[in-house]
Residue, then its C-alpha position, 0 to 999 in steps of 0.5 A: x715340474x709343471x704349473x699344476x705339479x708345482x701347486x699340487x706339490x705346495x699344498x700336499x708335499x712342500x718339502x720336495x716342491x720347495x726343494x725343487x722351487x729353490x734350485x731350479x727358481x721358476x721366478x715368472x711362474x712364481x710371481x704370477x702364482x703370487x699376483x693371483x692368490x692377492x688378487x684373488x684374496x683381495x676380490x674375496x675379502x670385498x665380498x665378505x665386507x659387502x655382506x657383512x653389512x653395515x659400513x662404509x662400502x668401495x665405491x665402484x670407481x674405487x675397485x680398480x684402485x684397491x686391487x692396484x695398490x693392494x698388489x703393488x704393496x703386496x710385491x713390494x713387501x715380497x721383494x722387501x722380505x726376499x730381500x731382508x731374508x737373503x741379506x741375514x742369510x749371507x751376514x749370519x750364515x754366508x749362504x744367500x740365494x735370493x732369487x730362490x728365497x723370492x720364488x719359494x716365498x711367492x709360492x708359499x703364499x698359494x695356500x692361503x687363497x683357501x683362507x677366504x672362500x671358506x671365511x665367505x662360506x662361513x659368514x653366508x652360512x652365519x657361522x662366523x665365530x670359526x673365521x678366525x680360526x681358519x685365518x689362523x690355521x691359513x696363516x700357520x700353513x704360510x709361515x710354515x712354508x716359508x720357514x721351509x722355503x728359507x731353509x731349503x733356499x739357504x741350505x740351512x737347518x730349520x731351527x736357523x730358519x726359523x730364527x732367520x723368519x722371526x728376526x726382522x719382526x722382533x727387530x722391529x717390535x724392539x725398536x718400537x717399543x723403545x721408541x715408545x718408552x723414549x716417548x713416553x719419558x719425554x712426555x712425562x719429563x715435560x709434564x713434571 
């Protein structure tokens, strides 16, 4: 498949594109699709920010930095994620294919490059109050395909999937929540 036969096929047939992206791994194609929806992204949401108004503007030296770490951060947290989701691939279902859940996860953040236009021509247009529903419909989609790019990575069925994508996020949640409490029974141990 080419560059544009692969785009195409995330937005309008992902199961097949995904199928394909996962066996065949394209993973330098995958990236650059990747840097550019961030980029693109972040470039956007600072022209949202600059119209809205009120607030404390980047300064222009400053531009350069955002967009740096912004992709730095963004790739580290692809990798991490590729990383984790193979890692319970292997320990819960003694599947892994990391390079193919890394390339099928960079793709499936493509879609979302159609959240911010439409925010921005939202806020030109003064129609914020549907903003959040495009992010969350954009964000639905993301999740949506990677949850299909995990199972056709791992070779599994989507309701392991599904598990397999929510499992790091509930880990954490549980984890914080316990530090929380255990905080919080501290604090009123010593009050007492």
């Amino acid at each position: 498949m080419t560059a544009t036969e692969i785009l195409y096929g995330i937005v309008f047939q992902p199961l097949a594109t995904l199928r394909y992206l996962s066996s065949s791994q394209p993973l330098l194609m995958a990236l650059t699709a990747f840097i550019v929806t961030v980029l693109g992204n972040m470039l956007i949401k600072l022209g949202i920010n600059l119209h809205q108004g009120p607030g404390v503007p980047l300064p222009q030296g400053y531009i350069g930095v955002y967009l740096g770490l912004g992709l730095l951060f963004s790739l580290l947290a692809l990798a991490a994620a590729a990383a984790i989701y193979n890692l319970l691939g292997e320990l819960l279902y003694r599947q892994a294919n990391g390079r193919g859940i890394l390339t099928c996860l960079a793709f499936a953040f493509v879609p979302g490059i159609l959240s911010p236009p439409l925010q921005y021509a939202l806020t030109l247009l003064n129609l914020n109050n549907f903003n959040a529903a495009i992010s969350v419909l954009a964000f639905l989609w993301v999740v949506i395909l990677q949850v299909i790019g995990i199972r056709e990575s791992l070779l599994i069925q989507s309701s392991q999937a599904f598990f397999l994508f929510i499992l790091p996020g509930a880990v954490f949640f549980i984890l914080v929540l316990i530090a929380f409490l255990s905080l919080a029974l501290l604090v009123s141990g010593m009050m007492i």
